[in-house]
N, C-alpha and C positions, 0 to 999 in steps of 0.2 A: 400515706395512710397510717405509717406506724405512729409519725409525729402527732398526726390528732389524735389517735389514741391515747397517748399517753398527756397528751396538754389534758382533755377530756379527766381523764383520771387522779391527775395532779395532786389535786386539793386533799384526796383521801386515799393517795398512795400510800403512804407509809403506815398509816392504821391499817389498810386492810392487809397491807403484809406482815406483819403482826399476827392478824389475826387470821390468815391462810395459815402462815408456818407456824403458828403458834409458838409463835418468840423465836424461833429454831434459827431465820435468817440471820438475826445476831449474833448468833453462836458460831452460825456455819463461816461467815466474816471471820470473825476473833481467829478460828480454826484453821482457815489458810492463809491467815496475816500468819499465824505461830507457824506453820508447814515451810513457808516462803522465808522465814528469819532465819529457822535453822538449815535452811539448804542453804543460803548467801550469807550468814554470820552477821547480817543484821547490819550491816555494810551499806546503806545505798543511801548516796545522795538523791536522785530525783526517781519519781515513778509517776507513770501514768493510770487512770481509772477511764476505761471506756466503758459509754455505757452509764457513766457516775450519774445520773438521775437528781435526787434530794439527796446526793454526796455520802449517804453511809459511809461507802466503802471507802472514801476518801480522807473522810474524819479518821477513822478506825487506823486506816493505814499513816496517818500522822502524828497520831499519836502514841504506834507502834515504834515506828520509826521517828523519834525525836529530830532526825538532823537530816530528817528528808525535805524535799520542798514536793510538793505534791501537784499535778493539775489534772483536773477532770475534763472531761471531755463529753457532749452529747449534744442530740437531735431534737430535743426540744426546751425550748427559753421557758416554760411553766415549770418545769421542774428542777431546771438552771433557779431560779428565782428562789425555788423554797431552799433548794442547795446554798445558797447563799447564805439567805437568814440562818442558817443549822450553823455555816462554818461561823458567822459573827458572831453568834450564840455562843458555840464551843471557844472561843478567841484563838482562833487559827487563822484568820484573816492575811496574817504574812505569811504564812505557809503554803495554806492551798488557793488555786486558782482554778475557775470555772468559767469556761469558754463553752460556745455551740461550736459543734463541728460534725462530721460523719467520719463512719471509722474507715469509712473506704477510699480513704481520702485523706491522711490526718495533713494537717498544716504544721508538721515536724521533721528536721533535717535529719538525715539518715545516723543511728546508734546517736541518737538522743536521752535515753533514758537507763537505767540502771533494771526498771520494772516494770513492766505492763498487768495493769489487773482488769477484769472482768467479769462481774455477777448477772448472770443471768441477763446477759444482753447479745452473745451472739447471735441466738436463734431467732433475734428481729433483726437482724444484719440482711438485708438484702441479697448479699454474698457472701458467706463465708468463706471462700480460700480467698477472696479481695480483701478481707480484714486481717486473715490471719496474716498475709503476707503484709499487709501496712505494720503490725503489729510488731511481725520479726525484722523488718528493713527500720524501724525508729528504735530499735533493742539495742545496746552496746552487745559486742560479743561476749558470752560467756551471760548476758543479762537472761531472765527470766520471765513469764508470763504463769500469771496466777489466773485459773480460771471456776468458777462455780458456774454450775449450769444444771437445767434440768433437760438432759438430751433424753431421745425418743427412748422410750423405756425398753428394756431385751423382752422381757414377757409381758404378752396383753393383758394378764389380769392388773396388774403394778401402772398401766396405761390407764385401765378403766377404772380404778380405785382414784386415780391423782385426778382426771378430767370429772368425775362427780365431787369430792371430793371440793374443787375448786369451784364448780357450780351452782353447788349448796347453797355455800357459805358466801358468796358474790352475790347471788341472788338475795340470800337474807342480809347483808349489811351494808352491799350498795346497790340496791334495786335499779335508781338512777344511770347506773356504768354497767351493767349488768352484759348487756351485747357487746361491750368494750372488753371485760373481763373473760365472755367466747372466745374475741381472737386469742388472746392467753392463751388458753387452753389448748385452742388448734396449734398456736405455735409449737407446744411443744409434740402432740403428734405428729406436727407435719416437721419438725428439726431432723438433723442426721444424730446418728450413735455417737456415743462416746466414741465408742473404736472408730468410726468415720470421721469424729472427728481428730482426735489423734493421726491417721492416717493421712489427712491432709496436711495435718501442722507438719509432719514427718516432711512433706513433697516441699515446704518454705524454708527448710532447715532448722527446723523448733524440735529437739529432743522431748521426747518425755521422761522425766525424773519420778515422776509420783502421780500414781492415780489411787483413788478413797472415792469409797463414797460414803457421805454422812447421811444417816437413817431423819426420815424414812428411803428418800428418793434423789438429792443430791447430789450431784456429781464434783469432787475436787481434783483438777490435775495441775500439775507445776511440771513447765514446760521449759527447757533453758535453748538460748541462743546459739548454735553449734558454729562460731566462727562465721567464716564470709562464706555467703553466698554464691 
C-alpha cells in the first residue's frame, strides 16, 4: 500500500514538498547534516539514507560529507528513478548509490556503516522497532543515526493545525493525488511520539544524543550506537 502511494505521487513529489514546508524541508536537511558533523567531527566514510526517495537527503549528505560514499535505500523503483536523474544531475554518480530495499530487512552485513539517516520515513515503516533495530545492527559501534520526522504531535491543536494545513494545500496543487496525500496525513496521527520513539530506540541500544525540534513541527534526533548489543 505504502509503495503505490508513493509510485502514485512520484512525479510531483518533490514540488509539493516544497510547497507543504514551504522550502522548510531543505533547511530542516542542511540542519541535521550540520547537527550530525559536529557530533562525529565530520569523519565518515560511508552512511546510509533510508527512506532516500528522489535522494534529497542523500545528495545533501554527499556533499556535506566530501569523502563519504553514500547509498540510499527504498521501497519504491518511481522514485529510485527520479533519484537517480537528481544524483547524475548533481554529478555524484560515483558517490551515491540507490538501490530498492525495505528497512526491515536491509541487504547489509552487520556495523556497515559509519551513518544511518532518515527523513520522514519511519512512520511508513510498517514496523518500527524492526527498522530501528535493522538500523542499529548495520551501525559500526560508536556510529549514529540521524533522524527527521514528523511524530504524533504532544498537543491536539498542533495535530489539527499540520493535518488541515496539509489538506488544503494537497487539495489545491495536487487534486489528482489528493486521497494519496490523506494517508500522509493519517500517518502521522496514527505514528508514535517522539518520546516513543526514543524509548524504543533506547530497547536496540541507540543513545540519544540530541533532540530539537525545527519550527513549526519537525522533529530532529541524533541518536549514537552504544557498542554491542
Amino acid at each position: 500500500m505504502v509503495a503505490g502511494v508513493f509510485t502514485r505521487v512520484a512525479g510531483g513529489y518533490d514540488r509539493l514538498n516544497r510547497i507543504l514546508s514551504l522550502g522548510l524541508d531543505v533547511i530542516w536537511r542542511r540542519r541535521a547534516l550540520a547537527r550530525l558533523e559536529h557530533a562525529c567531527g565530520g569523519g565518515l566514510g560511508s552512511i546510509l539514507d533510508l527512506a532516500t526517495g528522489t535522494a534529497d537527503f542523500a545528495i545533501e549528505a554527499a556533499r556535506r560529507f566530501p569523502a563519504a560514499s553514500v547509498t540510499g535505500i527504498d521501497l519504491t523503483p518511481a522514485m529510485l528513478d527520479i533519484g537517480r536523474r537528481k544524483v547524475g544531475d548533481a554529478g555524484l554518480s560515483g558517490r551515491i548509490s540507490l538501490r530498492e530495499g525495505n528497512a526491515t530487512a536491509l541487504p547489509f552485513m552487520e556495523c556497515s556503516f559509519d551513518a544511518v539517516l532518515c527523513a520522514f520515513g519511519f512512520r511508513n515503516f510498517p514496523d518500527i522497532p524492526a527498522s530501528l533495530a535493522e538500523a542499529a545492527r548495520i551501525l559500526k559501534d560508536g556510529g549514529r543515526l540521524a533522524v527527521l520526522e514528523f511524530f504524533r504531535p504532544r498537543y491536539a491543536l498542533l495535530g489539527a493545525f499540520t493535518a488541515g494545513w496539509l489538506r488544503c494545500l494537497s487539495a489545491l496543487f495536487a487534486p489528482r493525488v489528493a486521497a494519496d496525500y490523506a494517508y500522509l496525513r493519517a500517518s502521522i496521527a496514527n505514528t508514535c511520539s517522539a518520546e516513543e520513539f526514543v524509548a524504543t530506540a533506547r530497547e536496540v541500544g541507540l543513545a540519544t544524543e540530541r533532540t530539537e525540534i525545527f519550527l513549526p513541527a519537525c522533529s530532529c534526533l541524533l541518536l549514537r550506537k552504544c557498542g554491542k548489543m
